[in-house]
N, C-alpha and C positions, 0 to 999 in steps of 0.2 A: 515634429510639429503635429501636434493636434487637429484633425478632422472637424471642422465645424458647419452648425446646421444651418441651411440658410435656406429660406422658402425655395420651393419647387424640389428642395434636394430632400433624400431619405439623411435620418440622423445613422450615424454611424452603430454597429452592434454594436453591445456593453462585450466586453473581453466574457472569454467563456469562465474564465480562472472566478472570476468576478463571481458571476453566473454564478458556479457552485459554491463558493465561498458564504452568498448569502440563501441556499436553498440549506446547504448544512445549517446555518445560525438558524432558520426558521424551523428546520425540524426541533433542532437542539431548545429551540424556546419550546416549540409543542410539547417534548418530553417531559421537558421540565416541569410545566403547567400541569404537568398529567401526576408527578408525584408527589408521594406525602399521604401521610394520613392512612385509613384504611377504606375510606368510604369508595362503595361500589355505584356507580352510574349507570343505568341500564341505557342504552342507544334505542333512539325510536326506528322503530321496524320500519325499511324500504314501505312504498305505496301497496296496498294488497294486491295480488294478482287474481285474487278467487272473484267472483262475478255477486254481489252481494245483495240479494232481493231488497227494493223499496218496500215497506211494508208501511201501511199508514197508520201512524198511531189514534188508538179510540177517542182520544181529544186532543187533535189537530195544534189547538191553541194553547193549551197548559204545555202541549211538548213542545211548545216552540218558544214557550216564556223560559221554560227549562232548559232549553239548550242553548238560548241567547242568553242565557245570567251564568249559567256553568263558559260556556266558551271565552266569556267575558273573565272569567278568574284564571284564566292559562299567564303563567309566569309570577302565582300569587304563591310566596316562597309555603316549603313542608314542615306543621309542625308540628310535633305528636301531641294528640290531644287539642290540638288547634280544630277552630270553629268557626272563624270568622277571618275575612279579609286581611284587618290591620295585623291580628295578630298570626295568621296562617292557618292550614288547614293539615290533617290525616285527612286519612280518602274517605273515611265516615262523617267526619265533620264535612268536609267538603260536601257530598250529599245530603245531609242533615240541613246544610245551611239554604244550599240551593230551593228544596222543596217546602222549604218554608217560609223562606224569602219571596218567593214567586208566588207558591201555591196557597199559604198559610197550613203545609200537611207536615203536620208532626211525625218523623217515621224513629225507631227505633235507632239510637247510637254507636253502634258497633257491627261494623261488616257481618260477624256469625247473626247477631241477632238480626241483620237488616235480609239478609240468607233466609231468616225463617218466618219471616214477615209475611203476612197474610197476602195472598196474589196468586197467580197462575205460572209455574214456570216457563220458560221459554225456551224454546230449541232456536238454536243461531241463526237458521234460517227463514225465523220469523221473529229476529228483536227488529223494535219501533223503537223513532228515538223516542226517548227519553225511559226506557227499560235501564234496570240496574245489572249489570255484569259483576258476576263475582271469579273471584282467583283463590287459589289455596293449593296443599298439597297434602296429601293420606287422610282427605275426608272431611278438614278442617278447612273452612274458609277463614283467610286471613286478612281479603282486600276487596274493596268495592269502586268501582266506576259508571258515571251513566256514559250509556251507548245514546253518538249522536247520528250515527246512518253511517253507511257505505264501510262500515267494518271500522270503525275506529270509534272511540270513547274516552269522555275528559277523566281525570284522575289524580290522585296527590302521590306519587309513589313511594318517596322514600326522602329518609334524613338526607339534607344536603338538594334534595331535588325543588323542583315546583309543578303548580297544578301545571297538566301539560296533554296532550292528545296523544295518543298510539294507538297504535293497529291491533285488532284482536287476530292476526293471524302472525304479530311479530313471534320469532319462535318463545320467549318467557311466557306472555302470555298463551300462546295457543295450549302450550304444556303446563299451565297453571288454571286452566278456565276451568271453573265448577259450575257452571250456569247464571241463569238470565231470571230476575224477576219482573212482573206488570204491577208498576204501582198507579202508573196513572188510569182513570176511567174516565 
């Protein structure tokens, strides 16, 4: 006879057999979710633990129309060559669209050229938001994000991904950071 719940009383435990039988099927769905295809997913880096200077940016109000229009695009899917919302973004359109969308500032379309774009670079412990953070490897930059404060930065990352926030001290990026430009004044 079956144990039944009846107020005041505790419900009886599920059998342990139970228990593991649906902790295996949930791993075994997770695996499964996880294969196929070849595409790589980078994980957003644990919270930073390094201690990350407030720095006020030179206009207050353009960096904050830029970081409320860019944070506003997190979960807008990646598209290469994308520019716009409907149809997605790379991480230079994504930046392209924001500071023109906000600012009306035309910058250069492609991460390298947006890397040589007129401004002051920025050492990490003086980006403001709305500074552009760039990533690359052997010299070449090949990615852009605007920094919104306390060590993290919106971004388009990759096929398959969307616009999305991480840590500049997650390990990819820390191992991929080329520097910081000031575009706003």
């Amino acid at each position: 006879m079956r144990a039944r719940h009846y107020p005041g009383k505790p419900a009886p435990a599920p059998a342990r057999g139970l228990l593991r039988f649906l902790f295996v099927l949930l791993c075994a769905a997770g695996l499964a979710a996880c294969g196929g295809g070849k595409q790589v997913v980078r994980q957003a880096a644990p919270p930073s633990k390094r201690a990350w200077p407030v720095v006020q940016p030179e206009n207050p109000d353009a960096a904050n129309a830029v970081l409320m229009r860019a944070i506003s695009l997190v979960g807008t899917p990646y598209r290469y060559g994308g520019n716009t919302p409907e149809g997605g973004f790379d991480c230079s359109g994504l930046v392209n669209y924001v500071y023109r969308d906000m600012l009306s500032l035309s910058l250069p379309r492609t991460s390298r050229d947006l890397a040589a774009y007129q401004g002051p670079r920025i050492v990490p412990d003086h980006l403001a938001a709305g500074d552009l953070v760039f990533f690359g490897s052997s010299g070449n930059v090949s990615h852009v994000g605007i920094y919104v404060g306390e060590g993290r930065f919106v971004h388009a990352p990759s096929t398959g991904g969307t616009v999305r926030l991480d840590h500049l001290d997650g390990s990819y990026w820390r191992d991929h950071y080329t520097g910081a430009k000031r575009v706003l004044r």
